[in-house]
C-alpha positions in Angstrom: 35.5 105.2 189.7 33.9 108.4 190.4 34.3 109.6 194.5 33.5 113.2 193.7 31.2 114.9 191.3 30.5 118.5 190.9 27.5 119.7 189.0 27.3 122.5 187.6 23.7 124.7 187.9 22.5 127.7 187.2 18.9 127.0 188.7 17.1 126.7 185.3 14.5 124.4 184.9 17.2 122.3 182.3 19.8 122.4 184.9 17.3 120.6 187.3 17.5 117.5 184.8 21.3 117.2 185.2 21.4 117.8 188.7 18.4 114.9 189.1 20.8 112.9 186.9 23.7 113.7 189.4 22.6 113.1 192.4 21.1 109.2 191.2 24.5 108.5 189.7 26.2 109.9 192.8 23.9 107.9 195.1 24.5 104.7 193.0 28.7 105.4 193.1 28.5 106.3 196.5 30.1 109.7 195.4 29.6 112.8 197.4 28.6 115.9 195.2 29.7 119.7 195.4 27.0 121.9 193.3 28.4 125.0 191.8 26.5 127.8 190.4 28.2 130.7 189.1 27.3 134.3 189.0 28.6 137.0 185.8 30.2 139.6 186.8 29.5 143.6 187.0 28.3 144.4 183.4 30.0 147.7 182.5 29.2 149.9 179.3 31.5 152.8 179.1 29.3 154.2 176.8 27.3 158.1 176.9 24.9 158.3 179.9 25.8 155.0 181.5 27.1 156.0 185.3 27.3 153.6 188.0 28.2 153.8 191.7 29.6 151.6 194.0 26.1 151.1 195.3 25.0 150.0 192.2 27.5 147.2 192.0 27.6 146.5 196.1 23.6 145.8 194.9 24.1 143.9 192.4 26.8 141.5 193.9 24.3 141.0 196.9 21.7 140.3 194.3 23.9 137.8 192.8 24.7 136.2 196.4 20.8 136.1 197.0 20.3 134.2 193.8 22.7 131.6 194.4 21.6 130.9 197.8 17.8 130.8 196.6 19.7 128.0 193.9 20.8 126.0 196.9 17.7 126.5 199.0 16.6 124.6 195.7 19.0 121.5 196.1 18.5 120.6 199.6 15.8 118.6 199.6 16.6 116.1 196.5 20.0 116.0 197.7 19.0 115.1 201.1 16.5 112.6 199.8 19.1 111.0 197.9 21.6 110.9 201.1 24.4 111.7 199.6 27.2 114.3 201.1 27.3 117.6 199.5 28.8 120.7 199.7 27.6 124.4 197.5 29.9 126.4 196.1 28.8 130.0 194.8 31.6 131.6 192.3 30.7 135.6 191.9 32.1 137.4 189.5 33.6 135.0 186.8 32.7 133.2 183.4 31.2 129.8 184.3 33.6 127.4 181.9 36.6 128.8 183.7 34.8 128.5 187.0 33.6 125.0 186.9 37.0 124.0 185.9 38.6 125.8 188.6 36.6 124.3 191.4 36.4 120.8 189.8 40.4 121.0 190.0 40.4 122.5 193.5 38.4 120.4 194.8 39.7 117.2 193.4 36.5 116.0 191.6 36.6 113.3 189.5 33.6 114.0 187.3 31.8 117.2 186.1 28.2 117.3 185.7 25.9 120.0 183.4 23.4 120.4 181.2 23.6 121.7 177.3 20.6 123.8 175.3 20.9 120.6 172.9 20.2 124.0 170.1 22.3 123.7 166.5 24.3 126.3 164.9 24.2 129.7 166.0 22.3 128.7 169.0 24.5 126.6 170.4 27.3 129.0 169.9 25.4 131.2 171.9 23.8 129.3 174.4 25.7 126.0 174.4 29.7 128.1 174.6 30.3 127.1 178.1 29.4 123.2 177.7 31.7 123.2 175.1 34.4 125.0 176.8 34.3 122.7 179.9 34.3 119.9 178.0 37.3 120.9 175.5 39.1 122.0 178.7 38.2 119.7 181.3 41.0 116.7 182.4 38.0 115.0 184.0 35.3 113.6 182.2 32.3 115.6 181.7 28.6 114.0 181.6 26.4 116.2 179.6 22.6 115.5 180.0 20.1 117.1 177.5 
């Protein structure tokens, strides 16, 4: 049913639940997993007495690249103790929802793991957009653990 699952993480401590709940259902499927975390990019204000340099953004990309590799240093060990086959994917630079669709379609995966806020209202406007965005978007199914 499902050969390939990506999940989705942004190394929060919620994420860790739905990558945990990945990597069992991927061990029990036999699926192999790509994790994807996705980095915002550059935020520019135009405004009076913002200026940034090149070396300001050159930082922060590298800062970005740091923290998605300290994500996967993360994921090793429960995805090697579950055995299954995986593969990272770091996206810098774009909006996760159109992210996590891209690379679920590029790489052909058959499922799409992440985790929602479980908030109400505002809240989950806020914090819960990109769930819903995958999921209104997504020609996959999507498993959303809480």
């Amino acid at each position: 049913m499902y050969q390939h699952i990506l999940i989705a993480t942004d190394g929060s401590e919620l994420a860790q639940k739905g990558v945990a709940h990945g990597l069992s259902l991927a061990k029990s499927l036999g699926a192999r997993v790509t994790f994807v975390t996705v980095t915002e990019p550059f935020p520019v204000y135009a405004g009076d007495g913002w200026a940034f340099g090149a070396e300001d953004i050159d930082r922060y990309d590298a800062d970005q690249q740091k923290f998605a590799q300290d994500i996967f240093d993360a994921l090793k060990e429960p995805a090697d103790k579950t055995g299954v086959t995986y593969a990272t994917r770091h996206v810098p630079g774009r909006r996760p929802a159109e992210a996590i669709l891209e690379v679920a379609a590029e790489d052909g995966c058959s499922l799409i793991v992440m985790t929602s806020h479980g908030r109400r209202g505002l809240g989950r406007l806020l914090l819960g957009s990109q769930t819903s965005e995958v999921v209104s978007h997504s020609p996959v199914p999507v498993l959303v653990v809480r």
